[in-house]
C-alpha positions as CSV (number, residue, x, y, z in Angstrom):
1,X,156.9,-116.5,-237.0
2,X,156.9,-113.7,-234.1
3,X,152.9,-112.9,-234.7
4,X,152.9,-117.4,-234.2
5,X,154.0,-116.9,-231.6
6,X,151.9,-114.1,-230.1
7,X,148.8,-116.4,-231.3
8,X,150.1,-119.3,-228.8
9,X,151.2,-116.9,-225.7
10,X,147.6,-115.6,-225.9
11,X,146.2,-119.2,-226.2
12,X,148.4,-120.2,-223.2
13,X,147.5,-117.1,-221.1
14,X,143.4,-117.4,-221.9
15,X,143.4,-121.4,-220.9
16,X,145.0,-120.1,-217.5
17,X,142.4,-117.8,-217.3
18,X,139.8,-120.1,-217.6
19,X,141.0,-122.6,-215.2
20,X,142.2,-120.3,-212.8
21,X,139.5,-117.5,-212.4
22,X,137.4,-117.9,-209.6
23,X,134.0,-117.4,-211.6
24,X,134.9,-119.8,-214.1
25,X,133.2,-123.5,-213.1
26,X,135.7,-126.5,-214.2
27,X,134.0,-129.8,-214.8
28,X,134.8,-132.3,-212.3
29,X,135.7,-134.9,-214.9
30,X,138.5,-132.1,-215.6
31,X,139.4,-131.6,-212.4
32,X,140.1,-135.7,-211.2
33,X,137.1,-136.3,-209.1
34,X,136.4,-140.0,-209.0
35,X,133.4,-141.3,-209.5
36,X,132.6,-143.7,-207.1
37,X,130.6,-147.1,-207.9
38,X,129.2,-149.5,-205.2
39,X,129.0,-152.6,-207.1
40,X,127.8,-156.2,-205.8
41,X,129.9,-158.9,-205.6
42,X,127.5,-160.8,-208.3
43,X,128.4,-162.5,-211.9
44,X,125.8,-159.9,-212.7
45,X,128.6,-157.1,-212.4
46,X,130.6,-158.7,-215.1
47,X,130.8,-156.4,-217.0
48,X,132.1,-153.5,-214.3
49,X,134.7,-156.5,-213.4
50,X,136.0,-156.4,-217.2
51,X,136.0,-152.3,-217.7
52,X,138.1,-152.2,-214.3
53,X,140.3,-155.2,-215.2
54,X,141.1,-154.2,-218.7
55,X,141.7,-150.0,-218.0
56,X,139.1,-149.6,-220.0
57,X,137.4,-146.6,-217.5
58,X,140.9,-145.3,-217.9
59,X,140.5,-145.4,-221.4
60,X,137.6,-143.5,-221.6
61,X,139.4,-140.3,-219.5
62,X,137.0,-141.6,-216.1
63,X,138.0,-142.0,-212.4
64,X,136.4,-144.5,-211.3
65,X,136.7,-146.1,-207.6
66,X,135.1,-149.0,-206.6
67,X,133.2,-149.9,-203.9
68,X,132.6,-153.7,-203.2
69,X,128.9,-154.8,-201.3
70,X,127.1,-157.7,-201.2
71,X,124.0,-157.5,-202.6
72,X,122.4,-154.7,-204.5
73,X,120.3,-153.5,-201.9
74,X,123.6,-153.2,-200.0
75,X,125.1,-151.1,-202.6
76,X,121.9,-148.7,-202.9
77,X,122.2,-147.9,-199.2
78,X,125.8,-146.6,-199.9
79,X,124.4,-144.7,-202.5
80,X,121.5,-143.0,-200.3
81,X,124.3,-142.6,-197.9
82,X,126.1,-140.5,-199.9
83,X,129.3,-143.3,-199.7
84,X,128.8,-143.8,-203.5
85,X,127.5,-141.9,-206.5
86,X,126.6,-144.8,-208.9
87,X,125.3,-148.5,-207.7
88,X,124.3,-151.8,-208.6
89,X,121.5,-153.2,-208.4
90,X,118.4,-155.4,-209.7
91,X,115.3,-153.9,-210.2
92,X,113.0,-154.9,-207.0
93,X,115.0,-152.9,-204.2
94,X,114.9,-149.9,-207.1
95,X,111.2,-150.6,-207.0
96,X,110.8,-150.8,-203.1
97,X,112.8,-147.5,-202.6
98,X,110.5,-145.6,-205.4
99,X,107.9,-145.8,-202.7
100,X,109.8,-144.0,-200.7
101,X,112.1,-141.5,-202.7
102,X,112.4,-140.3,-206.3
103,X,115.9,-138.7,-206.2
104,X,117.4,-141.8,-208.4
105,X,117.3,-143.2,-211.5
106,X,118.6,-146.3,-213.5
107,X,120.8,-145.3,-216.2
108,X,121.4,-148.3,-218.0
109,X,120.6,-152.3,-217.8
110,X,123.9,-154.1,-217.5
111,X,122.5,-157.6,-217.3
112,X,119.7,-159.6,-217.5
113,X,119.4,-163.7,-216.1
114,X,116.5,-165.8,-216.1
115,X,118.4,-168.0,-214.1
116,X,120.3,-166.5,-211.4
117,X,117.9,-166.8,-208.7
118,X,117.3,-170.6,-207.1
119,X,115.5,-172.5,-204.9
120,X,117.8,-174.7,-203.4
121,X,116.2,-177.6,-200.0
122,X,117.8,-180.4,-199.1
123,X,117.9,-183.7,-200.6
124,X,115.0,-184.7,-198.6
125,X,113.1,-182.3,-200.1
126,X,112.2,-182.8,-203.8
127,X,108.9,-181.1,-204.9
128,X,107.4,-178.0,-204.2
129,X,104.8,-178.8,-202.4
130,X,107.0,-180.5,-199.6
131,X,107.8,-177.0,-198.8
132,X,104.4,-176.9,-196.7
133,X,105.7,-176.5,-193.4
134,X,108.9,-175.8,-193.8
135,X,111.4,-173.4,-193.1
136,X,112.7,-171.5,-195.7
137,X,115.3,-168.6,-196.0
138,X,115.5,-165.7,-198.0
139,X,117.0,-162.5,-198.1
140,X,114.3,-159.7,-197.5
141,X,113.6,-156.8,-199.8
142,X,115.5,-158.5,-202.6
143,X,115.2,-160.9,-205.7
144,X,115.5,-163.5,-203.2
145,X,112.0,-163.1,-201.7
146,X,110.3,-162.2,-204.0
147,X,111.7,-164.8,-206.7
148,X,110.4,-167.2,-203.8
149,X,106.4,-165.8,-203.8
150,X,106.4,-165.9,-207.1
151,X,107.8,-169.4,-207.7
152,X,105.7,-170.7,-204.9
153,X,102.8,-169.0,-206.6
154,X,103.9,-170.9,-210.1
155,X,103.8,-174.3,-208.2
156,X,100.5,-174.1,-206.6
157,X,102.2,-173.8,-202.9
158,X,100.6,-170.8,-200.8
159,X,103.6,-168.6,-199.3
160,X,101.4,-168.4,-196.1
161,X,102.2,-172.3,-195.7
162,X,105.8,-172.2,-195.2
163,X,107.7,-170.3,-192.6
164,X,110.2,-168.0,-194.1
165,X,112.9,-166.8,-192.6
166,X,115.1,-163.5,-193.3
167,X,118.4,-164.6,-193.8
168,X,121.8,-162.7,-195.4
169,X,123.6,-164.1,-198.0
170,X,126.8,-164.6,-195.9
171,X,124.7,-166.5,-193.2
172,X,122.4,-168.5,-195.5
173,X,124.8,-171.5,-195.9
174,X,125.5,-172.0,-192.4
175,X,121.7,-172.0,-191.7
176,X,121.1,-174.4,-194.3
177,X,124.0,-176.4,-193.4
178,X,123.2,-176.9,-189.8
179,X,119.3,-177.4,-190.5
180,X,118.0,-174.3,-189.6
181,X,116.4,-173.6,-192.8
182,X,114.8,-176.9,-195.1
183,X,116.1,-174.7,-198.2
184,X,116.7,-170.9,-199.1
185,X,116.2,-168.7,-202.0
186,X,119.0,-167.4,-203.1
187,X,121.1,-165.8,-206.1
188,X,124.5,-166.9,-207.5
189,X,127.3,-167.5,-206.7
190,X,124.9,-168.3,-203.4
191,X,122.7,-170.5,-205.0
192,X,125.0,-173.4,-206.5
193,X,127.9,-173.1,-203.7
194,X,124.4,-173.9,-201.1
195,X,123.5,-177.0,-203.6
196,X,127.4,-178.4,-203.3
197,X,127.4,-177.9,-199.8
198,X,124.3,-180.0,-198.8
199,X,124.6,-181.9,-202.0
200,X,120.9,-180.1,-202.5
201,X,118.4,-180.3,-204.9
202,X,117.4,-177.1,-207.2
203,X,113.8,-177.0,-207.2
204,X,113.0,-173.9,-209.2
205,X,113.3,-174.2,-213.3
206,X,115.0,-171.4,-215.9
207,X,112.3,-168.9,-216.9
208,X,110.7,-168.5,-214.0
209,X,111.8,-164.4,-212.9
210,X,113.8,-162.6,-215.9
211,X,115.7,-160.8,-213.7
212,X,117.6,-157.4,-214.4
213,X,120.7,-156.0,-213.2
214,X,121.4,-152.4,-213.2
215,X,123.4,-149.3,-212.6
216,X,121.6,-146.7,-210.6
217,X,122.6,-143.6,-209.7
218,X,121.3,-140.1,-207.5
219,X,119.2,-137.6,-209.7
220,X,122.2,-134.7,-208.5
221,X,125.1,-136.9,-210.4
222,X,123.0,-137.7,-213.1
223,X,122.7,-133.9,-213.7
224,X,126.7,-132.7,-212.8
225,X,128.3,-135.2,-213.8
226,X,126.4,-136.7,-217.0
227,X,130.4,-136.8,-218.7
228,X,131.7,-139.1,-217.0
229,X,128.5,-141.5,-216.7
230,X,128.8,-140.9,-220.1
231,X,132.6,-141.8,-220.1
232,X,131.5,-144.9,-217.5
233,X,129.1,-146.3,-219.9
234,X,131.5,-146.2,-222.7
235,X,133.8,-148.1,-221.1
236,X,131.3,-151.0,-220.3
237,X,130.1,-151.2,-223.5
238,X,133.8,-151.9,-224.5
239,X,133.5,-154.5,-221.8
240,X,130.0,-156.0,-223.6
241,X,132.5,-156.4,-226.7
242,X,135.0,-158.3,-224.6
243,X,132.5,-160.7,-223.1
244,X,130.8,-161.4,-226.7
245,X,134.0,-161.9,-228.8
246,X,136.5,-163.3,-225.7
247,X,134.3,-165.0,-222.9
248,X,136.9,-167.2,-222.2
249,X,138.9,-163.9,-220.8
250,X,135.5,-162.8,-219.2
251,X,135.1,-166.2,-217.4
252,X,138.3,-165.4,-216.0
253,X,138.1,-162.2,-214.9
254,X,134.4,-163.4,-212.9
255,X,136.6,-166.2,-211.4
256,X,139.1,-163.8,-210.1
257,X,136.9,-161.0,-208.9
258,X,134.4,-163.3,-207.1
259,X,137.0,-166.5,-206.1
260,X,134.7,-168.8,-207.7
261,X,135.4,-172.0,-209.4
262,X,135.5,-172.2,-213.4
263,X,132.8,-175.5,-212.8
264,X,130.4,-172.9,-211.0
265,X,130.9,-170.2,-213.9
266,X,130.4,-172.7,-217.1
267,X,126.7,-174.0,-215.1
268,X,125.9,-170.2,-214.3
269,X,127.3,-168.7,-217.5
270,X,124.3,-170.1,-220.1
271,X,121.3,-168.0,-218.0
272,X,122.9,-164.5,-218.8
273,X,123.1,-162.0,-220.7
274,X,125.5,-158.8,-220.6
275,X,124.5,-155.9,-222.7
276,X,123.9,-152.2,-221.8
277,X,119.7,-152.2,-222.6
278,X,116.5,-149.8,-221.3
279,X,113.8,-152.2,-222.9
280,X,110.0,-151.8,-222.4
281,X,110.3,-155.5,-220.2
282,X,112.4,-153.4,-217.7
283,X,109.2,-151.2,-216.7
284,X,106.9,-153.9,-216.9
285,X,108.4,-156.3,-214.8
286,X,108.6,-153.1,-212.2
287,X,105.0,-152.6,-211.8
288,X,104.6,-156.4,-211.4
289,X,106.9,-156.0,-208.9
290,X,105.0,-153.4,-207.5
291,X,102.3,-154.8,-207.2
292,X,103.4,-157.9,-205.2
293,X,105.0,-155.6,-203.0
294,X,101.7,-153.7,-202.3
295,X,99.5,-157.1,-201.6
296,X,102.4,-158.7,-199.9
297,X,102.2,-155.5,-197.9
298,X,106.3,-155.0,-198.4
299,X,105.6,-150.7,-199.1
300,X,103.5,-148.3,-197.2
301,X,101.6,-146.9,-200.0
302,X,99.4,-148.0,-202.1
303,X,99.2,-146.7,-205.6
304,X,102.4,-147.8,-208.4
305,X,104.8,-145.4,-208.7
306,X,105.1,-144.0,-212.9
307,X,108.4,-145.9,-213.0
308,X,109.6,-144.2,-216.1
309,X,110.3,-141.4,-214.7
310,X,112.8,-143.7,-212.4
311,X,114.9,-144.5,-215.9
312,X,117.0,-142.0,-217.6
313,X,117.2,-142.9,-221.0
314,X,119.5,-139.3,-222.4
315,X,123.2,-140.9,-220.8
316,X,122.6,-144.1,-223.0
317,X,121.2,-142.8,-225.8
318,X,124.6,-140.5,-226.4
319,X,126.7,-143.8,-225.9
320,X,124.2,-146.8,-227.6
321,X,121.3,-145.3,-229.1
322,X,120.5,-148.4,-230.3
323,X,120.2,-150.0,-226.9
324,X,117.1,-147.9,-225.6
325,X,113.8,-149.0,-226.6
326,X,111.9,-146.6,-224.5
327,X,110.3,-143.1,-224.9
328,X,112.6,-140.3,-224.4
């Protein structure tokens, strides 16, 4: 019993050691830094929404803090700012900054939509093609522009023909509204809540962009703090379990996060998908993206950037192995 007990007081008096001597690094997971996550106010982030509603970050030993923004571009700024460690985000800003930088990478797909960019115009407007002329909004540097090239493109209408105008997402209903713009390019909740309010038509189909929806961070957490990514990317994948067994609780938790009504969420809810993922598609739908940015003359350079080495594959693949279908 007494050599017991000399066992635990030299057990006790080596942990104070460790945590106490001055030379000895402590992980910040260990020490209660938060990790902070810009995350955009987009049915895209669902699955952030369900790990924070349901505890499940605190579950998984993580800190998490959340930043709201409005858009993903938005929430990558905060991250370059140094405002946030992890963001949001779709793939084309990621692209449009990797002409510019190359101290970020994606971590993990948390989404994908092939329908969560629209074209919405006014009633008077019912084709494509009566688009010649027009004005039409969009929000630069995002989906929202480039989903609008590209479905022009699709439809036989030059870009060149139409004027567009730059727009925010907060402003673009009032400028349709008041006839400032003929229609607007925009994602959801944007997109539907602009069609109810003019009583609009949607003049882009399903299919056209498969859009991702990502979490991003800076190369220097990715490196220190790998734990609690880690610990962040378990707890979404609990939330991907929630959403496939219990989307009734999921539609809920969108509807209370984003103050949207159940009606918007059921027509929204069949174009996406929420699942952690690094597929192949991801990369290839970059360098599209890339590309259109280059001719559209939207980036200062001129060659691609190699954008694998803007995805780190090693958090996932210690959390979902079986998500990552790309080279290590």
């Amino acid at each position: 019993m007494q050599y017991g007990c000399r066992r635990l007081l030299r057990w006790f008096s080596l942990t104070l050691v460790l945590v106490l001597a001055p030379g000895v690094c402590v992980p910040a997971a260990a020490a209660g830094t938060p990790i902070t996550l810009a995350v955009s106010r987009s049915p895209l982030s669902l699955l952030v929404f369900v790990a924070a509603d349901r505890g499940f970050f605190a579950r998984e030993g993580v800190d998490v803090l959340v930043k709201d923004c409005v858009g993903g571009h938005r929430c990558l700024k905060l991250m370059f700012a140094g405002q946030a460690d992890v963001a949001t985000a779709a793939e084309l800003p990621v692209v449009l900054h990797a002409f510019e930088r190359n101290d970020f990478a994606i971590v993990t797909t948390i989404a994908t939509s092939t329908d969560d960019v629209k074209v919405v115009s006014r009633k008077s407007v019912s084709r494509p093609e009566q688009l010649v002329g027009r004005r039409v909004g969009m929000v630069a540097g995002t989906t929202s522009q480039y989903f609008l090239d590209i479905f022009l493109l699709s439809t036989g209408v030059n870009p060149e023909q139409l004027s567009s105008v730059p727009l925010q997402p907060e402003t673009a209903l009032e400028a349709l509204r008041s006839g400032q713009v003929d229609a607007v390019s925009l994602v959801e909740p944007f997109a539907l809540q602009a069609r109810a309010l003019i009583d609009g038509n949607i003049l882009s189909e399903r299919g056209t962009y498969a859009e991702t929806f990502n979490l991003v961070a800076r190369q220097t957490v990715i490196g220190a703090r790998a734990e609690q990514l880690r610990a962040v990317l378990r707890a979404l994948s609990r939330a991907q379990a929630l959403v496939e067994e219990k989307p009734a609780e999921a539609k809920a938790v969108m509807q209370r996060h984003l103050q949207i009504e159940p009606a918007v969420i059921e027509q929204m809810w069949p174009g996406f998908s929420f699942r952690l993922s690094l597929e192949q598609s991801l990369l290839t739908t970059m360098e599209g993206e890339a590309r259109w940015a280059i001719r559209a003359g939207h980036v200062t350079g001129t060659r691609i950037p190699n954008f694998l080495g803007f995805v780190h594959t090693g958090v996932l693949r210690s959390v979902r192995n079986d998500a990552v279908r790309l080279p290590e």
